[in-house]
C-alpha positions, 0 to 999 in steps of 0.5 A: 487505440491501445490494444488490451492483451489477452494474457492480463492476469497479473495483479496490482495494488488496486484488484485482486482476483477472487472466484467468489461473490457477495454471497459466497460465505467466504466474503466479507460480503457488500461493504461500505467505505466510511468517512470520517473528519480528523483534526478539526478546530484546534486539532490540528495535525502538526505535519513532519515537514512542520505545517498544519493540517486540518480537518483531515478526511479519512476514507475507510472500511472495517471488517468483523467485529471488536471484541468487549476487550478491543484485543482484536484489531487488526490494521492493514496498511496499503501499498502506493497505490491502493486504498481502504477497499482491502475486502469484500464488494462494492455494490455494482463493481465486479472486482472485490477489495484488493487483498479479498483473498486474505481477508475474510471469513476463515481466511488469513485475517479471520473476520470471524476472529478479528476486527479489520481496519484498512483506511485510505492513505493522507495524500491519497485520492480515494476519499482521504484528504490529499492533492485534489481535495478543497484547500478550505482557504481557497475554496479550490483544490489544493493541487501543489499547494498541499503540504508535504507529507512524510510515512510518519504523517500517515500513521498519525492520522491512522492512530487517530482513526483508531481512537475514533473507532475506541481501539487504542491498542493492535493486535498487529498492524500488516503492511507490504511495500509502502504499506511495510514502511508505515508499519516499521513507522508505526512500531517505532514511533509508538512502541507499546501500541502493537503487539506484532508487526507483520512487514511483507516486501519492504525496507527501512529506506528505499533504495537508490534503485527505487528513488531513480525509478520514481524520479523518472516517472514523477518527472513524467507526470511533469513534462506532460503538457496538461500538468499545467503545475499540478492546476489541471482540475479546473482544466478536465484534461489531466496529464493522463500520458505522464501518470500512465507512463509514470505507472508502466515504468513502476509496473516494470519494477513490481514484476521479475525477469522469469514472469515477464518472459513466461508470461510473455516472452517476444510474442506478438500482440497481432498476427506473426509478423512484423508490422516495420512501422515505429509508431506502432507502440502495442507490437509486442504483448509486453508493450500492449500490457504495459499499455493496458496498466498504464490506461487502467491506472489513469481511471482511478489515481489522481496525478498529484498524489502519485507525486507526493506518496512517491516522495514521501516513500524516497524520504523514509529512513527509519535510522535517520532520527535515532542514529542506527536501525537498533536505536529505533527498535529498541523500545518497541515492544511488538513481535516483528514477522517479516518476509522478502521474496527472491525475485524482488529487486525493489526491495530485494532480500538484504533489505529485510535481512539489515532489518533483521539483523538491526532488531537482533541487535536490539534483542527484538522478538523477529521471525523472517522468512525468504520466499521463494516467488517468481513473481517479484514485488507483486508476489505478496498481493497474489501468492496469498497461501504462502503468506497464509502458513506463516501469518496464521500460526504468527498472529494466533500466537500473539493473540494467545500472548496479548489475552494472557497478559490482559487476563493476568 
């Protein structure tokens, strides 16, 4: 049995930790999350590898209200392995959204100020189509058979939602890590649609270190005997081993050196002593932590997927279709705020400092700030009040800006 440590305080993309509840007047309160068909009949969705896709499901959840102007639309998009459930409470769960502390009545992303949208990622497992969704001409889920997907397919379909919902403009769209490459992706790809970018510990390309590190755990999703090629639906017995080892090794990767030794250094889990026994896999905290995230994470992510959002992060490079990083900035007409940590290495520094530099060049509008953390990848998910200085006065400026010009 997998012992569960008693330190656990560490978040992920999935849960945040909040002191407050529905009722507190700082939450968003009980919401919903809302589906809705995309691409259906004709409309279908021409993918980046050149299928087809639809109808498209797409799980999501919206906080505040749309002015009369549709001027204040915020999209904030979610890292690899979280979903539409940004803020507020599910009725009977005990956690919050997973950026409940940024997003809210008051807080960073103002509800009271801005119209928040957040939607599950295409190929995700958590109400959008994906992997374990029905393939309409088998009748059976789709497994490996669904099609590839690309950062660019995700932000199609996100730009379809917001027609759906009447926004055809953002205030800004926010994301971190794989949530920052969908942004980068947005501003490129339809130049006049944001009025700021906001981009947290990312990178216009994955790095080899991030590509070596999501082989190793794609690779053991598939040496799992239950992945029976992706087919393990129909089996109830999902290759959980692989996908919680695949989720301890990127667990490694979201920490820093100093937070994994304070936080646990070489104490035990159990007693004081050595138990001199091999198969004794939870001795030390660290172990049983990882243990802890790995089981957590096999009760809410569907293996497939895991597989497909992996690869479709190794596959981004912004320059690749434009030649130079200049080149595919340089009709965007957002403002670019971006931010790095110094004790990330999955996306380290000089990552957002090429990004910089690139839209300098290109004679873009950019604010960049290295913050000082040592809490690695992670820090943008739990550091909520150094990214509450920088964002305020950032998106209240754009704000001001987008209502001037559309006021003459």
């Amino acid at each position: 049995m997998t012992a569960i440590p008693t330190t656990v305080n560490e978040e992920d993309e999935s849960e945040a930790a909040s002191n407050e509840t529905p009722a507190d007047p700082a939450s968003c309160g009980l919401v919903t999350t809302q589906f809705v068909e995309l691409f259906a009949g004709s409309e279908k969705l021409k993918l980046g590898g050149g299928q087809l896709l639809g109808p498209i499901r797409v799980a999501y959840e919206t906080y505040g209200q749309l002015t009369p102007e549709k001027d204040n639309a915020i999209f904030i998009c979610h890292a690899l392995t979280g979903d539409a459930h940004v803020a507020g409470w599910h009725a009977n769960q005990r956690k919050p959204g997973w950026w409940d502390a940024l997003v809210g009545p008051g807080k960073t992303l103002d509800t009271n100020k801005y119209f928040v949208v957040c939607a599950n990622v295409l190929g995700g497992c958590q109400g959008t189509t994906g992997p374990r969704s029905t393939n309409p001409a088998t009748g059976l889920p789709w497994g490996l058979s669904f099609p590839f997907i690309t950062i660019g397919d995700m932000v199609e379909v996100h730009v379809e939602l917001l027609k759906h919902l009447g926004v055809t403009k953002l205030l800004a769209a926010v994301g971190g890590s794989l949530g920052g490459m969908q942004v980068l992706e947005w501003a490129v790809r339809y130049p006049d649609m944001l009025k700021a970018a906001v981009i947290l510990a990312s990178a216009a390309k994955l790095g080899a270190q991030g590509i070596a590190f999501n082989a190793v755990g794609r690779r053991a999703i598939y040496a799992d005997p239950n992945f029976q090629n992706g087919e393990y639906y129909q089996t109830g017995n999902p290759p959980r081993f692989g996908l919680a080892l695949a989720r301890m090794i990127a667990h490694i990767t979201y920490l820093s050196e100093s937070s994994i030794e304070t936080k646990f250094g070489r104490r035990l889990q159990n007693g004081t002593s050595f138990a001199y026994e091999l198969q004794q896999e939870t001795e030390f905290q660290i172990e049983s932590y990882l243990h802890y995230q790995g089981k957590r994470f096999v009760e809410r992510f569907d293996a497939n997927s895991y597989l497909y959002l992996t690869r479709a992060m190794d596959y981004f490079d912004l320059a690749e279709a434009h030649g130079t990083l200049e080149n595919a900035f340089a009709h965007s007409k957002a403002r670019f705020l971006i931010a790095s940590y110094t004790t990330d290495w999955l996306f380290p520094s000089e990552q957002s400092k090429t990004l910089i530099k690139s839209l300098i060049r290109a004679k873009r509008h950019v604010t960049y700030l290295e913050l000082d953390s040592t809490k690695g990848h992670d820090a943008f998910l739990i550091e909520i009040a150094q990214l509450t200085e920088f964002m305020v006065p950032f998106l209240s400026s754009a704000y001001e800006s987008l209502r001037q010009t559309n006021h003459g």
